[in-house]
C-alpha positions as YAML, in Angstrom:
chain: A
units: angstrom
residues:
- id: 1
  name: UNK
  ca: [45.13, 103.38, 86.26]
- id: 2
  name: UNK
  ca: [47.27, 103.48, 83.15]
- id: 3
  name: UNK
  ca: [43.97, 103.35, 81.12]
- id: 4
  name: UNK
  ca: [43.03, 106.82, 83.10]
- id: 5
  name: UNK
  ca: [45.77, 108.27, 82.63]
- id: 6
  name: UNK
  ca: [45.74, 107.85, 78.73]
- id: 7
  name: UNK
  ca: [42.00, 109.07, 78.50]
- id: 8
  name: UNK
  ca: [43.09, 112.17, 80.33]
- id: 9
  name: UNK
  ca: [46.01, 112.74, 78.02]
- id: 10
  name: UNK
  ca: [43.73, 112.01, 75.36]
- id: 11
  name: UNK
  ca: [41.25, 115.03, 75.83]
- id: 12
  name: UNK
  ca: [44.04, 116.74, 76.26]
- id: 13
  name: UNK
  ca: [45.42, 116.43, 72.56]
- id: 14
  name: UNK
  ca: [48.20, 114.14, 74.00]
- id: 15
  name: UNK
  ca: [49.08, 110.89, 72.10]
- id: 16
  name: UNK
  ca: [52.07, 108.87, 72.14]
- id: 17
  name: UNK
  ca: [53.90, 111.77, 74.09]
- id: 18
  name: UNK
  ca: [53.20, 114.60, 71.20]
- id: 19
  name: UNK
  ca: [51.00, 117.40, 71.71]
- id: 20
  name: UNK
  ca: [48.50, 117.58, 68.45]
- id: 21
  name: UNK
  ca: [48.71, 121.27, 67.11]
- id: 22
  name: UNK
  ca: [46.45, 123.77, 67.71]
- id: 23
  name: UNK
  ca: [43.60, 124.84, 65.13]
- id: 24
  name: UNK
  ca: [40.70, 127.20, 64.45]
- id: 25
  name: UNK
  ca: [38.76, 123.95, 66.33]
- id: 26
  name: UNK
  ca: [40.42, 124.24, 69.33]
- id: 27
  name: UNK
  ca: [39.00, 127.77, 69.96]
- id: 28
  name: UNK
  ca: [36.91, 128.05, 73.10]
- id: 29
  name: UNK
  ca: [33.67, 129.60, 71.92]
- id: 30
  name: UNK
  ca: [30.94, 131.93, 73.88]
- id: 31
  name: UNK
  ca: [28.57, 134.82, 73.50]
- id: 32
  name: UNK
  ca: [30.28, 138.21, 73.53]
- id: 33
  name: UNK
  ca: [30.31, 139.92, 76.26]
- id: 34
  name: UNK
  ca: [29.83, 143.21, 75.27]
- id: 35
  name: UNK
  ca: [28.05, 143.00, 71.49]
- id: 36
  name: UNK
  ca: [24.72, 141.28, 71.42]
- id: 37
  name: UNK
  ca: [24.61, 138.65, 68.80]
- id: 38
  name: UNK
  ca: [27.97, 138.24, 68.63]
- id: 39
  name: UNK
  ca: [30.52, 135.51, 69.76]
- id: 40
  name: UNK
  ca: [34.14, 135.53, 70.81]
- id: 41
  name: UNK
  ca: [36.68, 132.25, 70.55]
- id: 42
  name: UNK
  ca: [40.01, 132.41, 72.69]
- id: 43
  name: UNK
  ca: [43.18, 130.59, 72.85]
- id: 44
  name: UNK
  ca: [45.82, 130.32, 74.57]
- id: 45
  name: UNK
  ca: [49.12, 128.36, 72.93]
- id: 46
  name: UNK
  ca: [51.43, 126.68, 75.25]
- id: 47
  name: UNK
  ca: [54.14, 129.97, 74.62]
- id: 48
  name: UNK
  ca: [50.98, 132.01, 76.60]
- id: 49
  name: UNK
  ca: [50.73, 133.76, 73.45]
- id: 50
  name: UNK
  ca: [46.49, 134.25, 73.12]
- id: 51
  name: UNK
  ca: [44.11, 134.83, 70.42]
- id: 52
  name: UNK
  ca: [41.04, 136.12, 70.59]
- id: 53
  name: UNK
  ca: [38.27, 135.43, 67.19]
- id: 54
  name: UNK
  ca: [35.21, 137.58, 67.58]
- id: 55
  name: UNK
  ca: [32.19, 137.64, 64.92]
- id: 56
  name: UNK
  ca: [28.75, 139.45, 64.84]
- id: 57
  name: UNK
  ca: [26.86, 142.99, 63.89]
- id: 58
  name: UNK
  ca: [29.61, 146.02, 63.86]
- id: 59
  name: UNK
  ca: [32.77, 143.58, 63.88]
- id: 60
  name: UNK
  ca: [35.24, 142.39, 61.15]
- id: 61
  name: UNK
  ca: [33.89, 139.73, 60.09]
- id: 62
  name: UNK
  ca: [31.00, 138.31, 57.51]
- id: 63
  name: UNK
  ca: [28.54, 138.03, 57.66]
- id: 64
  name: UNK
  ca: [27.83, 140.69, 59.78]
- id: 65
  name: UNK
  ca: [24.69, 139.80, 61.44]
- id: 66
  name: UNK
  ca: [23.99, 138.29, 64.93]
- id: 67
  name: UNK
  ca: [25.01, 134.21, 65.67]
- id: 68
  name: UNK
  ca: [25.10, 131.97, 68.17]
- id: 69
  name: UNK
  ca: [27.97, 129.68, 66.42]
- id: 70
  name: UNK
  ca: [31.32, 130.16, 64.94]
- id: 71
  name: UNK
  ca: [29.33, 127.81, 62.09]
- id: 72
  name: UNK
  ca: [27.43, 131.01, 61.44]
- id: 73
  name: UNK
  ca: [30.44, 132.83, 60.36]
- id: 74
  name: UNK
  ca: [32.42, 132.29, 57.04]
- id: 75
  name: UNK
  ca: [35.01, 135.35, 58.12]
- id: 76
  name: UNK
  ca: [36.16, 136.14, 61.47]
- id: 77
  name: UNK
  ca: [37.96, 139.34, 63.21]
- id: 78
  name: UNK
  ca: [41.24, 137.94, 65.24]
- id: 79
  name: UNK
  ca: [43.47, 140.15, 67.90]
- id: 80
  name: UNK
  ca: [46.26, 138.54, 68.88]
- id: 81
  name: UNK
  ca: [48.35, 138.94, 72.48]
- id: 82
  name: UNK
  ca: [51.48, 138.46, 73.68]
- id: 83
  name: UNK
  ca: [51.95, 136.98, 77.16]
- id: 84
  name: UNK
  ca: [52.30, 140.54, 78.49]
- id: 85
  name: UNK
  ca: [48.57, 141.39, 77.38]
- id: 86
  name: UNK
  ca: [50.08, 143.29, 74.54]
- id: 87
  name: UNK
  ca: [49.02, 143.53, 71.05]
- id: 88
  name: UNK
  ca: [50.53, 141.74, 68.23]
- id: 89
  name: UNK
  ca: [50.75, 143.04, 64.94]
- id: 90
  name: UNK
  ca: [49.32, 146.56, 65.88]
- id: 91
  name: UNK
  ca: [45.89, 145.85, 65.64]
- id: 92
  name: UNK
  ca: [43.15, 143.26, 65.26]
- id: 93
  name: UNK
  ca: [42.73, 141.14, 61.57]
- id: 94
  name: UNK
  ca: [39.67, 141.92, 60.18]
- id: 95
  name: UNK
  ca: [37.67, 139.23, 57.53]
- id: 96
  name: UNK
  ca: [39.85, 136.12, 58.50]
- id: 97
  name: UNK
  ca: [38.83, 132.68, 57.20]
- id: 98
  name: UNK
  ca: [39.45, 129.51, 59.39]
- id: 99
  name: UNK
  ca: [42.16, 128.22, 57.50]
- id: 100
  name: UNK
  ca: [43.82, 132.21, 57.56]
- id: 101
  name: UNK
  ca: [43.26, 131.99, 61.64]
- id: 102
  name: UNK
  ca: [45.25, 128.39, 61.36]
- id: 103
  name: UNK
  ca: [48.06, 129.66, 59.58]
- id: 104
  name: UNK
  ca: [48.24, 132.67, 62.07]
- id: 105
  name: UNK
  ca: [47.92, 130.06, 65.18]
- id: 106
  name: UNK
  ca: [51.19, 127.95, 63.50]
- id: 107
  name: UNK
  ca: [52.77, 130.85, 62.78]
- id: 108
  name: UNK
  ca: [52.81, 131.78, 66.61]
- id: 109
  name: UNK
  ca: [53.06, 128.74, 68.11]
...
């Protein structure tokens, strides 16, 4: 049972009773929903603070052609919510790298 338990805690970024931080790699990824070609990563942090990471043709990010993978992006376009649904920092971040995207996610947490 014990052995269950860990494995569970495991997947969930849970070891020896600490929570491992958040990253760019913990991003849920999927097409867009809206722009073909595109994808969109979300995130929620355990404050219910969520991010949202969107690439593809007409968005923030580079290059700006259609993907199937966040591994097709170098730059990224991030809007960021508060746990109302609100808007952080007036507006989305355009041309955001994956180490810019972790610094925003610690910065939040």
């Amino acid at each position: 049972m014990i052995n269950k338990i860990i494995k569970v805690m495991s997947r969930l970024g849970v070891r020896n009773g600490f929570t491992r931080p958040k990253t760019f790699k913990s991003l849920k990824w999927k097409k867009h929903r809206i722009i073909d070609g595109a994808i969109q990563g979300k995130l929620t942090l355990n404050n219910g603070i969520e991010f949202s990471v969107v690439a593809g043709p007409t968005l923030y990010s580079l290059p700006r052609d259609k993907g199937n993978s966040p591994d097709d992006f170098d730059k990224f376009e991030v809007a960021i919510f508060d746990q109302a649904g609100e808007f952080m920092d007036g507006d989305v971040l355009g041309w955001q790298s994956r180490e810019d995207i972790n610094k925003l996610i610690q910065i939040h947490a």
